[in-house]
N, C-alpha and C positions, 0 to 999 in steps of 0.2 A: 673605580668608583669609591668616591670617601667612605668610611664606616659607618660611619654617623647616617647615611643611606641607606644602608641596606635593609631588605626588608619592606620598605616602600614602594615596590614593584617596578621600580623603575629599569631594573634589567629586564623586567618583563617586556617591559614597553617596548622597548629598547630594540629586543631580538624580533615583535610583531614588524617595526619598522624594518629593520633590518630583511626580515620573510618580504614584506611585500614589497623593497624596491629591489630586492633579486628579484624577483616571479615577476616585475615589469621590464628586465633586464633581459628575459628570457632563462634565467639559469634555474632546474629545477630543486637542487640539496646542497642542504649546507654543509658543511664538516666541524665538527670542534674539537680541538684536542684540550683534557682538559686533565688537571692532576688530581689523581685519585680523591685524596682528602676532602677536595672542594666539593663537599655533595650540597653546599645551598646552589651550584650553578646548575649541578646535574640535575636539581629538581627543579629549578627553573627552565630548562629544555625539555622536560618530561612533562611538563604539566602547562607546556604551551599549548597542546592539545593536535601535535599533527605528528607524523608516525614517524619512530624513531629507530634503528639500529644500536648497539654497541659492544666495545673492543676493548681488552684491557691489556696491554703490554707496558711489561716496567711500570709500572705505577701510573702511566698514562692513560685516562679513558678518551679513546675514540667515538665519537655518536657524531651517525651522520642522521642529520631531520630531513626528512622529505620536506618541501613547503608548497605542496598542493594543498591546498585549504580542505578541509573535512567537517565532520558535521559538529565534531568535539571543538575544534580549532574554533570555529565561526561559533559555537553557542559560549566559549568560554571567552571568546573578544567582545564579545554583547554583552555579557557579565562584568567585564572590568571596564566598557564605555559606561555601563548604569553608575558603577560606580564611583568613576571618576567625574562624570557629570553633579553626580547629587551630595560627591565631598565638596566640589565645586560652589557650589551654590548654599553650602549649609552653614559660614556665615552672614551670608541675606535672611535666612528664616530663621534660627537658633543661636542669634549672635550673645555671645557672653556679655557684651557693653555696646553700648550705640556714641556716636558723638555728633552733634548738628553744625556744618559751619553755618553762619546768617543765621544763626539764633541768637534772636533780640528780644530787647525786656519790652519794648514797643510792644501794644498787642495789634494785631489786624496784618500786621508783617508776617510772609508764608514759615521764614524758619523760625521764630516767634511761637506761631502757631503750632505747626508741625512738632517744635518741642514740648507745647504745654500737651497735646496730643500725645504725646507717648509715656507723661506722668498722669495724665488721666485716663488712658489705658488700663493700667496695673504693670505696668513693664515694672519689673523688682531687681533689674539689674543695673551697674554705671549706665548713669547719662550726663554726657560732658556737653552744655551749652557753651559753642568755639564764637566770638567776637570779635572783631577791631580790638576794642578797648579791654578782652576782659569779664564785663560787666556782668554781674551776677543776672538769673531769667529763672522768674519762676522763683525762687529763692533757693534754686541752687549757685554754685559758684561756679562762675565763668571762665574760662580760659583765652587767650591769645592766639595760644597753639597750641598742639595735643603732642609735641615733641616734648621728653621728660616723661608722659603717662606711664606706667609699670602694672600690669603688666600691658600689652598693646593693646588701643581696641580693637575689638575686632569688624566692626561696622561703621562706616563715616557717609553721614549724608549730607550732601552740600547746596545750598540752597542761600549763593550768594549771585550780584552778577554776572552776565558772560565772562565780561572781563574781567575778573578776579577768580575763577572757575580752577582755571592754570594752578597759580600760587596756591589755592586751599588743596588741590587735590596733591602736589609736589608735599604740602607739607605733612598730609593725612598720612601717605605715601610714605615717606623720610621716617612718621614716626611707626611705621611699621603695620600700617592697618593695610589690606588686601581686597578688602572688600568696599567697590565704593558708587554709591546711586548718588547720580547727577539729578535733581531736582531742576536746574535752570533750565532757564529759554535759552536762544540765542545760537543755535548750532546749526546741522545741516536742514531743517525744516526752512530757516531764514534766507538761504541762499549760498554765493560763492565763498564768501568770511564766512562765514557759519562751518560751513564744511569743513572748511581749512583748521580751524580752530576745534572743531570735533576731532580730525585726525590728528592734530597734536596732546588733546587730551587723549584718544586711543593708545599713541605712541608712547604718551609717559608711563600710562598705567599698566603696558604691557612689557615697558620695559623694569619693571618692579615685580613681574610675575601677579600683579591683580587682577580683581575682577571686577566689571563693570558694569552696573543697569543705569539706561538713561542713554545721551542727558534728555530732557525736556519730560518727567516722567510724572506721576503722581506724588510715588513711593513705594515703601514696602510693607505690607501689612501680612503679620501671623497669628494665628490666632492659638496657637501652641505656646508663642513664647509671649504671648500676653501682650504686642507689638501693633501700635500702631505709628510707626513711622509716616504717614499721609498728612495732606494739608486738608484732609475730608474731616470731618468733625466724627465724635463716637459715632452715633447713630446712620452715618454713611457706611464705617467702617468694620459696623457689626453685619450690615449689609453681603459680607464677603463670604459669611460661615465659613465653611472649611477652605478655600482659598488661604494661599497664602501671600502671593507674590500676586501685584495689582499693579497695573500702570497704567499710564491713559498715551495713546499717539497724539502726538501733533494732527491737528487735523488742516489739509490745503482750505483756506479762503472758497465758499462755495460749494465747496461738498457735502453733501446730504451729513448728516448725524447716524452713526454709527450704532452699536448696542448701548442702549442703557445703563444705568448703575446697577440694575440687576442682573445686566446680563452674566453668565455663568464663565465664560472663558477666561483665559487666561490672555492678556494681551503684554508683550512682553516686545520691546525695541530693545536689543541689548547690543549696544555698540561692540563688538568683539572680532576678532579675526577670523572666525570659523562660526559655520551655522550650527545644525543638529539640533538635538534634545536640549530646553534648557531647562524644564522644570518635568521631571517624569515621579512614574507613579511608585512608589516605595514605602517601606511600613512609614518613614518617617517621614517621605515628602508626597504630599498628593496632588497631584497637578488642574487636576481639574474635576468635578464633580458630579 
């Protein structure tokens, strides 16, 4: 593993994978031979949390790990899902900069709106209105593309057509942003195109290691970081209190109306490859109230 990794828990990660597709293998212990010196790996096997032996000849430490799962093993994998979920997700609600593609100087247009929404909010940090042209919005300065930005941002919301969806998020992407809420219509809610065009946007953004809420979504609103990302106006979006992350489903043609704008939950489509936790309860992210 590069240097510049370590520390990251990513050997941790690493050795749980490794436990669980032995133990589906049928094999019950692992063995590591490892050299004395290296005690960030020996602490990484000791503090995986499942019972460990060891052996030291010649400067070689022997540890063999049982990988019967235990009670230490299973509360301290709980521990690092919380928190790799809610590092996940922490720039959606605390982002240092935002950026809008289809923010227009037009008013009545959603990324328009959605932008003057987030300077009348109190949002106090970059917000980059992204354009065709440029065009300054709101009387900030416009951009083309958010390739060049220094340092990256860290939140990109796109709220252009289907078909322009692609290209805005590739280039959000390219400039290094990770985090990115689809605002558009036009995906799997519409049919066979739709879908197909969702799993190409899925496909790009996880081939960039990002993350993704949407598409077809409200937005994102925090009320921590003074955010209102949403095409709801203030007084919808004061509506949320401690909420932070809001979305609306696509609703099928004919189906009854769902919760309210006050309803309390958390509704959340997040196109991504795996289900689970996406918004849980922590000093810093509260999921629902």
């Amino acid at each position: 593993m590069a240097d510049a990794l370590h520390g990251a828990g990513i050997a941790t990660r690493m050795l749980e994978q490794l436990a669980l597709r032995a133990s589906r293998a049928g094999i019950e212990r692992l063995v590591f031979e490892i050299m004395a010196e290296n005690e960030s790996m020996q602490r990484v096997i000791a503090q995986a949390g499942f019972a460990v032996t060891r052996q030291v000849s010649n400067g070689i430490v022997e540890v063999t790990m049982s990988i019967e799962p235990t009670g230490s093993s299973a509360a301290l994998g709980a521990e690092r899902d919380h928190q790799a979920v809610t590092a996940s997700i922490a720039h959606f609600l605390d982002p240092a900069s935002v950026a809008i593609y289809g923010a227009s100087a037009r008013r009545g247009t959603i990324g328009g709106e959605l932008f003057r929404n987030i300077l009348d909010g109190g949002f106090a940090r970059p917000a980059y209105p992204i354009n065709r042209t440029g065009e300054a919005v709101a009387g900030v300065a416009g951009r083309s593309t958010l390739r060049g930005v220094e340092p990256a941002v860290e939140l990109a919301l796109i709220c252009v057509p289907a078909g322009a969806v692609l290209d805005a998020a590739a280039d959000a992407l390219l400039a290094g942003v990770r985090s990115l809420c689809v605002i558009s219509a036009g995906f799997a809610e519409v049919g066979t195109e739709g879908a197909a065009r969702q799993d190409l946007l899925l496909r790009l953004v996880r081939a960039h290691g990002g993350r993704l809420i949407g598409p077809n979504c409200l937005g994102v609103a925090s009320s921590g970081a003074g955010l209102n990302a949403t095409f709801a106006g203030p007084a919808s979006a004061s509506r949320l209190g401690r909420l932070r992350v809001a979305e609306r489903r696509a609703r099928p043609r004919g189906r009854r109306a769902g919760p309210g704008p006050r309803a309390r939950t958390v509704l959340l489509r997040l196109a991504r490859e795996q289900g689970g936790r996406l918004v849980e309860r922590s000093p810093r992210v509260l999921a629902r109230r």
